[in-house]
N, C-alpha and C positions, 0 to 999 in steps of 0.2 A: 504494500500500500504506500502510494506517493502521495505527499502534500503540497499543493502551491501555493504559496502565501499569497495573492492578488491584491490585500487591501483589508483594512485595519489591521497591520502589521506595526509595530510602535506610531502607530496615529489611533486614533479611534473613529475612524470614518471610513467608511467606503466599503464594508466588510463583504469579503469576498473569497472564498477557497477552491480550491479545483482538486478532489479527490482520485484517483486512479487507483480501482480495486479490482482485480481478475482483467481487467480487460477496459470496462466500461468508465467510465467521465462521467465523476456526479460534482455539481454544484453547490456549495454550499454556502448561502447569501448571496445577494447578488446587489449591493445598495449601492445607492449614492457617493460618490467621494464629494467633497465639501471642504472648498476651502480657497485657496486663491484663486481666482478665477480664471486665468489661461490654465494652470492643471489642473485643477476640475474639470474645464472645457476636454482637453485631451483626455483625461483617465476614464470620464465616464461616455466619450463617444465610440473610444478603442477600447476594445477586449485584447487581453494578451493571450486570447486563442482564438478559435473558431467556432463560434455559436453552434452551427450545426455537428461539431463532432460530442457535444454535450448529452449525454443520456437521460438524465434526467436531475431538476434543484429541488432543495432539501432548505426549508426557510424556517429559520425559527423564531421571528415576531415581525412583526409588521414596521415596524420603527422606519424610516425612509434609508436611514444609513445600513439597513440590510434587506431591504426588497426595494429603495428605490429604484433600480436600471432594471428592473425584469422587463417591464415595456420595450426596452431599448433591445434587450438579449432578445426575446421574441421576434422584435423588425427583424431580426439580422439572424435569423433563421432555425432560434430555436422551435424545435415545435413538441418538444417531451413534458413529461407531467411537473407540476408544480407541486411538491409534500407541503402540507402545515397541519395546525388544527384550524377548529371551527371558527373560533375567533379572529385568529390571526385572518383567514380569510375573509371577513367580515370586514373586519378594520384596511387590507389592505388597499378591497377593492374601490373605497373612499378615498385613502391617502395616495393612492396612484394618481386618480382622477385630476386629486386634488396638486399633484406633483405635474402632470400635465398641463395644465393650465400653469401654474407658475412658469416652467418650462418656454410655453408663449409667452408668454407677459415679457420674462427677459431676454426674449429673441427678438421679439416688438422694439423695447429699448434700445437694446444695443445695437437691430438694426438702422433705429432712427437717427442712433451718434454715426455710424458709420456711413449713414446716406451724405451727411454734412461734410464729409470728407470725402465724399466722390466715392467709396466702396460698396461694395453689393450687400445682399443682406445676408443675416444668416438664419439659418435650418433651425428650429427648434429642436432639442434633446428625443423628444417623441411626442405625441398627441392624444388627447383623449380617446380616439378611435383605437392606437395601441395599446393604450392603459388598459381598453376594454375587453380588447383581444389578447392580451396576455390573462387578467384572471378566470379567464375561460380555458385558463391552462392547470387553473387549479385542483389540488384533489385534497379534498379534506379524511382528517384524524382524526379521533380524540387522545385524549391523555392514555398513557397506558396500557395502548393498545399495537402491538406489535406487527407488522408489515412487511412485506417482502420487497427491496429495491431492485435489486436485480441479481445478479451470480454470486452468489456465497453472501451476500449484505443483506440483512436486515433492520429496518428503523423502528424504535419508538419513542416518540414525544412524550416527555414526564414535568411537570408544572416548574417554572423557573420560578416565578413570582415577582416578573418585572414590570409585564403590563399586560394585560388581557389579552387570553391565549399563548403567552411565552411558553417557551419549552427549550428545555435541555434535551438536545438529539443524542439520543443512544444508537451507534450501530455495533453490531453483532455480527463478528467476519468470519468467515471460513478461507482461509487462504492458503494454499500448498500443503494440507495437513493440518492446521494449526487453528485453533478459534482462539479469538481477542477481542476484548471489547474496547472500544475506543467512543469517549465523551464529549460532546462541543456542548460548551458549559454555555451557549448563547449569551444573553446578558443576563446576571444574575441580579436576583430582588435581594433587598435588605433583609427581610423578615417580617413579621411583627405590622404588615403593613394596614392602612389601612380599608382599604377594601379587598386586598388578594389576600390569597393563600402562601404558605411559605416555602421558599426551595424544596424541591424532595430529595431526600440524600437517595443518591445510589449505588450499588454495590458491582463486585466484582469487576473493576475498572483496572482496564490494564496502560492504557493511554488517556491522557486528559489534554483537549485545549481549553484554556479558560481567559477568560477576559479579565483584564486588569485596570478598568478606568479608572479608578481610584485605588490602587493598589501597593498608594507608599504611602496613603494619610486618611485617616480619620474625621468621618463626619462631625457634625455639631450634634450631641447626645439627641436623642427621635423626643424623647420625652418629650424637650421643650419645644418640639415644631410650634402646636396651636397657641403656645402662651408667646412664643417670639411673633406670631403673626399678628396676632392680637394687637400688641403691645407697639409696631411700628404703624401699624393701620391706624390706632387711635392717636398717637401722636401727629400723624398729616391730616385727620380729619378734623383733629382739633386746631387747626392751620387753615381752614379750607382748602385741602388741597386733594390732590385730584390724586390714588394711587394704579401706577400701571404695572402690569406682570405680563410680561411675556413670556409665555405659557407653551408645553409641547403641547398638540392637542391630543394627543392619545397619553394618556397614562396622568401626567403633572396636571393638564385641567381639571380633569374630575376630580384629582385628589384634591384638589388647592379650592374647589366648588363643596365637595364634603367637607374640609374643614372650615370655611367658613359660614356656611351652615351650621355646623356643630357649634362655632362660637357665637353665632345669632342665636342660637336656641338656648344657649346658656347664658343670654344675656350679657355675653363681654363684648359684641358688637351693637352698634346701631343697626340697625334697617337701613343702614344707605343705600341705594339702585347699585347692581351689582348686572355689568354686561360678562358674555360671554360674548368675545365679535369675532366671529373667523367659522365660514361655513365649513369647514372641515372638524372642527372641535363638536358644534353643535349633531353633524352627523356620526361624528366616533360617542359623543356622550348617547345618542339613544341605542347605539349599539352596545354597550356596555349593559343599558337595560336591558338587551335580546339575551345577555350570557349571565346568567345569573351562578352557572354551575361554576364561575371563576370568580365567583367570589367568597373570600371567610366569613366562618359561622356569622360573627357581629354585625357587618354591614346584609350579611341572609337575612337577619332578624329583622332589621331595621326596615327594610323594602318591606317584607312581608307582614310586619304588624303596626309599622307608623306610616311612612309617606316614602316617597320618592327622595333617596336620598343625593340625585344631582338638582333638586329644584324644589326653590321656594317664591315664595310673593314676589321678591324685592328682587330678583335675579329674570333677566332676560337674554335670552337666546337671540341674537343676531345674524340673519344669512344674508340679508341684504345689502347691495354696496350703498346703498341711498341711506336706509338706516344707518349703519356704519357712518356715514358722514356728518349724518346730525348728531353725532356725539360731541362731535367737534363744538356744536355751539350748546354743549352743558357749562353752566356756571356752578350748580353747586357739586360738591364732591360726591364723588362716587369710584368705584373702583370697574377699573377694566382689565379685562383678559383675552390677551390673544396671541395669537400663533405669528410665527415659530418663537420655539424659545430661546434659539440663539440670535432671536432677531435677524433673521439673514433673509427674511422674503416673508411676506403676508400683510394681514395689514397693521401688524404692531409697528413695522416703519413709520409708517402714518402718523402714530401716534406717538410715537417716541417724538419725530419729528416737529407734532405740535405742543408737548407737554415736557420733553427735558431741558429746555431752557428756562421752566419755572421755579424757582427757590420751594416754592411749598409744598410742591410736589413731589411723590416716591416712585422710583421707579424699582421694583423687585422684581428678581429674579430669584427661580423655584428650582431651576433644572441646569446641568454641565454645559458650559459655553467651549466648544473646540476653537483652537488658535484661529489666530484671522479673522475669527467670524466678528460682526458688530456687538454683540454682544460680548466677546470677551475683551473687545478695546473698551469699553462702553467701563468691564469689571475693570481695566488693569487701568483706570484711570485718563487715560488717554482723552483731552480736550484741545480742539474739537475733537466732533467725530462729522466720520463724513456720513448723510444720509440721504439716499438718490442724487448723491454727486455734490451735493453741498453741503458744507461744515455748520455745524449746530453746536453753541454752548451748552456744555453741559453742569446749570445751576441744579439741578433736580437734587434730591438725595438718593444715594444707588446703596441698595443695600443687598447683601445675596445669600440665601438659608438654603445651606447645601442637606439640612437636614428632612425638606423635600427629594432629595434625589431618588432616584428608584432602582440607581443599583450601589451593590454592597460596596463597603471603607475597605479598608485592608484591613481590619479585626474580622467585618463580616464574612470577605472572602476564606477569611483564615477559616473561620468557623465552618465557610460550607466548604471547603476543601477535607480537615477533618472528619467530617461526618460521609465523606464517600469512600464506599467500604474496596479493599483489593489490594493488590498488588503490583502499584502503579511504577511502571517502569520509564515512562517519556510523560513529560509535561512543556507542550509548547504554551509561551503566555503571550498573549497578543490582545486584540481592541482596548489600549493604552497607549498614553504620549510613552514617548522614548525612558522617559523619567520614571515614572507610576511603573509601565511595564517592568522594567531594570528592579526597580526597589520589589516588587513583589517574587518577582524569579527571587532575588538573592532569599525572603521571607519564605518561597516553596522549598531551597536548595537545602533550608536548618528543617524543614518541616520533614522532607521526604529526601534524606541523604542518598539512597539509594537509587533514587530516579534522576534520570537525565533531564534537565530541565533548562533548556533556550528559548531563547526572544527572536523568532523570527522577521528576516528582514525583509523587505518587499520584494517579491518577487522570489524570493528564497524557496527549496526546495528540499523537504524532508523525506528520506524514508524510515519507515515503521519494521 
């Protein structure tokens, strides 16, 4: 069995593998790279193979940095089954759509700077027509449930606990005599969370790849998420100021919409109007209400004996760009939420745009900002910033509670690492910057002396 490392290789973006077991080419992720814009442009319009010699992809959550490009693999002549679960399938066939349409948008732009120069335009990344036609490539799973991929491989998706529908890919190899199981740890949940369920430990693992986003530092204790939210929210309200979060829409809105629900209902919030504005949010939060089997005991209860725990009075769901606009002429405070959350496309630009140069205003962030993006100049201080081409003071207050994240610190990792049972011989660690990766390999090396454990580098090539 060969591995090619294609993407989220010491970066956390673009996750992509290229397996080689008996004979057959299976794919595993196939997302978006993200990040400076000419290699972006390059990495996610070229494959470093040939679509059609691909047998079949193996996807384990919908997140865009690991099914964004399937649309793209598809044009360009895959035509084999797509693995996930139910969820995942749900969610992706939204955030494709919804990655298509951006796709346009900044082909429109950047065509329109290139026409001023006398250049031609350019091609969009894919189209909503392929977005469509790739998740007609899908084949759904559930948890648990084991499946044949092709000659000696077998898969089964088992609950990660990152976002609705994750899964940790198990496969089961027969190869020249010898069975082995090897694990792609997808991205891993924290725990304890609050609307999923928790990692499933799993056993008899003889190879693990695991992700290392945060793999050399430690979140801010989970405890105090709801009371640090609380607490900078009533501070800017108390300002009349307006707070912004830009928000992943799958996974960090619903949770950042159930928490502040939970703190309206215990009284430590107002009632201020509370948007949701990014039609891809509003249609991944009713799908979270279609999956209810992905979610823990507490928030089961909660659906089922009180109300809808993504929705109250004071919160309104936005799919319209017209609506979206008249936000712009609210005067009193309120809080908004929108997509993306590394601010790099949606319409939290917008907004950032019209509201970070106000002193009274907050702008949070709930989820990991990857280098380059506007959001991590936005964290690392960086004033101006540029937004749709023009620099904007940033008077706002920026403040960022890593204690929303949705995957595990380096104690959590440690934790689910321990609890997977075997006799683990190779450990590649990858979807982590250069730094987080390097510091958790060194945390695997005291953990599991016995195993070989490397940080794969782009385009690098393992055998098992």
């Amino acid at each position: 069995m060969r591995i090619h490392f294609l993407g989220a290789a010491r970066t956390t973006t673009g996750s992509m593998y290229l397996l080689e077991v008996n004979g057959p080419k299976y794919l595993l992720e196939c997302g978006l790279f993200q990040g400076r814009r000419g290699e972006s442009i390059e990495r996610n319009r070229n494959f470093p193979f040939d679509p059609n010699t691909i047998d079949a992809v193996v996807l384990s959550h919908a997140h865009i940095d690991h099914c964004g490009n399937l649309p793209n693999l598809c044009r360009q002549g895959f035509a084999g089954n797509i693995y996930c679960t139910f969820a995942t399938r749900d969610l992706a066939s939204v955030m494709l759509e919804d990655s298509a349409e951006i796709q346009r948008d900044d082909a429109a732009f950047v065509s329109k700077k290139r026409a001023k120069r006398g250049l031609p335009p350019v091609e969009p990344l894919y189209t909503s027509t392929d977005a469509e036609r790739a998740v007609r490539q899908f084949v759904t799973l559930n948890y648990d449930r084991p499946f044949p991929l092709g000659n000696g491989v077998s898969v089964t998706f088992c609950d990660a606990g990152h976002i609705l529908g994750s899964a940790q890919v198990v496969f089961d190899i027969r190869e020249d005599g010898r069975k082995f199981r090897f694990l792609f740890s997808g991205d891993v949940g924290r725990g304890n969370d609050d609307i999923l369920r928790d990692p499933v430990p799993l056993e008899a693992v003889d190879y693990l790849q695991v992700e290392s986003t945060y793999g050399g530092r430690d979140h801010a204790p989970k405890v105090n998420a709801h009371e640090q939210v609380a607490q900078v929210v009533r501070e800017t309200l108390a300002k009349k100021g307006k707070i912004i979060i830009p928000s992943f829409s799958v996974g960090r809105t619903q949770q950042i919409v159930y928490t502040l629900h939970q703190l309206t209902l215990a009284g430590q919030l107002p009632r201020v109007p509370i948007f949701v504005d990014s039609p891809l949010s509003v249609n991944a939060t009713e799908i979270y209400r279609l999956h209810p089997e992905c979610f823990n005991d507490s928030i089961y209860k909660f659906l089922r004996e009180k109300e809808n725990p993504f929705g109250m009075e004071n919160l309104t769901y936005i799919r319209e760009v017209a609506h979206s606009m008249k936000l712009n002429e609210l005067r009193e405070p309120a809080i908004i939420i929108s997509a993306s959350g590394m601010a790099e496309a949606g319409r939290i630009r917008h907004h950032l745009a019209n509201h970070i140069g106000n002193p009274a205003n907050l702008v949070l962030f709930i989820g990991y900002c990857a280098e380059h993006t506007l959001g991590a100049q936005i964290l690392s201080g960086q004033n101006p910033v540029n937004i749709f081409g023009e620099p904007h003071e940033v008077r706002a207050r920026i403040v960022s509670l890593d204690s929303f994240s949705g995957h595990a610190d380096r104690t959590e990792l440690r934790r689910y690492v321990e609890r997977i049972d075997g006799n683990i011989k190779g450990i590649s660690v990858i979807h982590g910057e250069e730094a987080q990766a390097l510091a958790f390999a060194e945390t695997l090396r005291a953990m599991k002396p016995k195993a070989d454990v490397v940080v794969p580098e782009y385009k690098q090539v393992i055998e098992l």
